[in-house]
C-alpha positions in Angstrom: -46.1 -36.0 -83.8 -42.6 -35.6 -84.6 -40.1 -37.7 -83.9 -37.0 -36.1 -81.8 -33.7 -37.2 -83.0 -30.0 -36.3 -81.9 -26.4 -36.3 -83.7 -24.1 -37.0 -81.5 -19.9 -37.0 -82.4 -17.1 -37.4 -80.3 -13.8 -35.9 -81.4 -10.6 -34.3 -80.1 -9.8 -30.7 -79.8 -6.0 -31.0 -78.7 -6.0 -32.0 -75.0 -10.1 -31.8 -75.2 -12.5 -34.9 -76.0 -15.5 -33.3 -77.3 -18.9 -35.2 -77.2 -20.9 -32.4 -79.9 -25.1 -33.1 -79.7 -27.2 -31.6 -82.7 -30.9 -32.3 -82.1 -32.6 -32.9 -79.3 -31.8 -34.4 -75.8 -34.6 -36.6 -74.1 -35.3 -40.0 -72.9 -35.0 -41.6 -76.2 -31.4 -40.2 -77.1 -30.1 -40.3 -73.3 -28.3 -43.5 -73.3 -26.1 -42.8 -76.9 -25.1 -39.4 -75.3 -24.1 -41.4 -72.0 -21.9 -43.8 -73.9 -19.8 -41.5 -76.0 -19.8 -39.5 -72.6 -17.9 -42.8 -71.2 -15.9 -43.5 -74.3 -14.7 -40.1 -74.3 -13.3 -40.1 -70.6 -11.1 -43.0 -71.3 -9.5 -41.2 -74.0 -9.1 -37.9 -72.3 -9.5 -36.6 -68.8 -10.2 -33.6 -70.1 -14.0 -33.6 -71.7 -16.3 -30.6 -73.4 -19.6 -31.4 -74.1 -20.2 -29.1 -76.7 -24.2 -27.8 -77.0 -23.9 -25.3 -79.4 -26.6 -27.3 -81.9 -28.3 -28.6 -79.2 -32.4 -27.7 -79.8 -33.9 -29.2 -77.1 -33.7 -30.5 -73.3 -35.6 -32.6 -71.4 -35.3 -33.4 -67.6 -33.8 -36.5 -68.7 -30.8 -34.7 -70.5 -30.5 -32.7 -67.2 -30.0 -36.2 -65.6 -27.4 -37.1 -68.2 -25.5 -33.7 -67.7 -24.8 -34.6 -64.0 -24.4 -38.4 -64.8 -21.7 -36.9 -66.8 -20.3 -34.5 -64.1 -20.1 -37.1 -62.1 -18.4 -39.5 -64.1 -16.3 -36.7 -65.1 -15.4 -36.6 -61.3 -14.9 -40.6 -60.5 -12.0 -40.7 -63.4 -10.5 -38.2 -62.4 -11.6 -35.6 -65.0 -12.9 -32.4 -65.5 -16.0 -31.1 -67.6 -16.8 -27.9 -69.6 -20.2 -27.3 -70.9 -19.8 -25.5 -74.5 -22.0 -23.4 -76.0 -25.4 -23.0 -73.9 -28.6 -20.9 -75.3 -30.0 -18.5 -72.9 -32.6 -21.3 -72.5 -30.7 -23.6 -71.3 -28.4 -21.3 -69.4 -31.8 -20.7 -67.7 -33.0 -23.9 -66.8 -29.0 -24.8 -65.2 -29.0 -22.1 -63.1 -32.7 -23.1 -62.2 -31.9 -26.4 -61.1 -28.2 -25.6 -59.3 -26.2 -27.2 -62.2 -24.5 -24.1 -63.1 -22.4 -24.6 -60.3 -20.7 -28.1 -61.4 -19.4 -27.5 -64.7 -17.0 -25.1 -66.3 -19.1 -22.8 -68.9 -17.2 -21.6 -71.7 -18.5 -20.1 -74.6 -16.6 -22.2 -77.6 -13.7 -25.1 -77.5 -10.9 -22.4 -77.4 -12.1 -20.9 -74.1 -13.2 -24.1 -72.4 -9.4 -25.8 -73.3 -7.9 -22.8 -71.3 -10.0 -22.8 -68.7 -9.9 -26.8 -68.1 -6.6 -26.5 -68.5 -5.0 -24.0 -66.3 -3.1 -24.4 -63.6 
């Protein structure tokens, strides 16, 4: 059995915080993506959770994604998603989460659309 595992960095990309995941999102890595999630909304209201390098997705990332929206939401924020496989493109639009975020294909589109006026 192998043993998932998950990079997650938080940085800024001008008026963007960016939470980057590299690995795979499930139960076990959940709660670190949540916290840098947090951390990054009290720096910026503006967040992009970028999942370019993400490999996998379980339903309990899904739960984090709209744990996120939604604290996204309560501080007064706004949320792109970066960088989405077809796959998980897919399993959004599946569940009705396309619908909440801002998609954008890199950092460069998802600061102009999060930050039009």
């Amino acid at each position: 059995m192998s043993v998932r595992t998950l990079d997650v960095t938080t940085s800024k990309a001008g008026e963007l915080a960016v939470v980057r995941l590299s690995g795979d999102l499930d139960s076990r890595t959940a709660p670190a993506v949540q916290e840098h999630v947090g951390t990054a909304l009290t720096e910026s209201r503006l967040l992009a959770l970028d999942l370019t390098d993400l490999r996998y997705m379980s339903s309990a990332g899904l739960r984090v994604m709209l744990l996120s929206y939604r604290q996204a939401q309560r501080a007064g924020g706004e949320m792109a998603v970066v960088g989405l496989s077809g796959e998980l493109r897919m399993i959004m639009s599946a569940v009705g989460f396309l619908g909440f975020f801002t998609i954008a294909e890199d950092l460069d589109e998802a600061t102009k659309l999060l930050t039009e006026e």
